[in-house]
N, C-alpha and C positions, 0 to 999 in steps of 0.2 A: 510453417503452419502457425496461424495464429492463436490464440486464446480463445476456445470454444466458448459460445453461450452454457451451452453444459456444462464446463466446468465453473464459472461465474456460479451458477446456480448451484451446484455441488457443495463448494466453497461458502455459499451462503448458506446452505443449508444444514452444512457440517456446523456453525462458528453458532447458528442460534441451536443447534442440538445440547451445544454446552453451555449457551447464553440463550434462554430462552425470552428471559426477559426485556431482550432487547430487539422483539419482533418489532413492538409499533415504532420502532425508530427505524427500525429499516424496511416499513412497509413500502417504500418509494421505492427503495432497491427492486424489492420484490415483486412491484407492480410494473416495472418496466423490462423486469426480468420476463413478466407474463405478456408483455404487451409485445417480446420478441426484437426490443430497442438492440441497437446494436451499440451494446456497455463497451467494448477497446476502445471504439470511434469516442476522440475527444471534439469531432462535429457533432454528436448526441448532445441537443441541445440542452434538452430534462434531465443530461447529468450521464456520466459515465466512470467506469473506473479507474484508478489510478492504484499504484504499491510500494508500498515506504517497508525500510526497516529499522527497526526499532536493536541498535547494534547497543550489546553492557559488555562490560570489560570485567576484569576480575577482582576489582575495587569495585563494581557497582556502577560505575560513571559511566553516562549514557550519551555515545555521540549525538551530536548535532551537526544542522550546515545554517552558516546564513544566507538567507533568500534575498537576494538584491534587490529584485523587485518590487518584494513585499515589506523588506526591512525588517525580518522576521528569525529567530532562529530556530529551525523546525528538524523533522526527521528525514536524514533521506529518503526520497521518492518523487515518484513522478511517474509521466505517460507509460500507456503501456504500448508496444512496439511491435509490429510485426512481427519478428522472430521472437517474441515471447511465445512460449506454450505454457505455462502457469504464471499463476499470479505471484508463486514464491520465485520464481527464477525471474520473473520480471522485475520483484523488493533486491534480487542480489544484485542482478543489472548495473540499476539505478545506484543501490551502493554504492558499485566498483565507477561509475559514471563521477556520481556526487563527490566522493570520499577518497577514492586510492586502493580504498580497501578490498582485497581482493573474493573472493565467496570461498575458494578452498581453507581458507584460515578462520573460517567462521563455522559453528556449528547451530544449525538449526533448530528450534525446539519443537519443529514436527512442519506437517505442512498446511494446518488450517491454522488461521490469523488470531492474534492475540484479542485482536479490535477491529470492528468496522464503523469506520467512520462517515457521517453524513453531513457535508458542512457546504454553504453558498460558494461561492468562487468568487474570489474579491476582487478579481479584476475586470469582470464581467457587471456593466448595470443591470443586466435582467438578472431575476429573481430563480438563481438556479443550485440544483445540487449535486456535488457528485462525491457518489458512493466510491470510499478511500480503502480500498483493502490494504491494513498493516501487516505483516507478516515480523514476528520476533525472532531474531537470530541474535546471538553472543558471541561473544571475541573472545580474542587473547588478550594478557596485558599488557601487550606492546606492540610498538608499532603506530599507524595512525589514529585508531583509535584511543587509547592511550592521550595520545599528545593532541588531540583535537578533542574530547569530550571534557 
């Protein structure tokens, strides 16, 4: 089962309860949330979602990955998958995907997102955006993150 519209929207709606200030930045989210776009599909031209996580270790040092493509060093994440059912087990996924790291050694700081992000897709020439769900989780201090952050 994939990632419900409902839930997208749930999740949106939890993250401006505690961030209100940050509706007009995600009026786009919200508009296509209304317009019934289907947000997993990374064919959703006006932008869909994606899920990174944001992994600290016990020094505070916050992993990264480099992006090949981009030339970039950023936070794990990416596509969301079929076999996701939330947007935070989709951010662990990707982790254990991007990083090694695996989700049982990692403790979550709940399940709505630290940040959402709305940013163009740089690989793409049209003028597009897709709404990033972050979700924040912490490490141990060892291990791959540790040695990669």
């Amino acid at each position: 089962m994939s990632i419900s519209h409902e839930h997208i929207r749930s999740t949106v709606n939890g993250y401006l309860d505690a961030h209100p200030e940050d509706k007009a930045e995600l009026a786009v989210t919200l508009d296509l949330l209304d317009d019934g776009a289907e947000l997993t599909s990374r064919k959703e031209i006006r932008g869909h979602a994606t899920a990174g996580a944001v992994l600290i270790n016990e020094e505070g040092l916050v992993l990264h990955i480099h992006h090949l493509a981009l030339d970039k060093w950023l936070l794990p994440g990416g596509h969301l998958e079929e076999q996701d059912t939330t947007l935070l087990e989709a951010a662990l996924r990707e982790l254990t995907e991007e990083t090694g790291v695996r989700p049982e050694i990692v403790a979550s700081v709940g399940d709505l997102p630290v940040h959402i992000d709305i940013h163009p897709i740089p690989a793409n020439d049209a003028p597009r955006t897709s709404p990033r769900t972050d979700t924040s989780t912490s490490g141990t201090s060892s291990g791959p993150a540790a040695a990669a952050a």
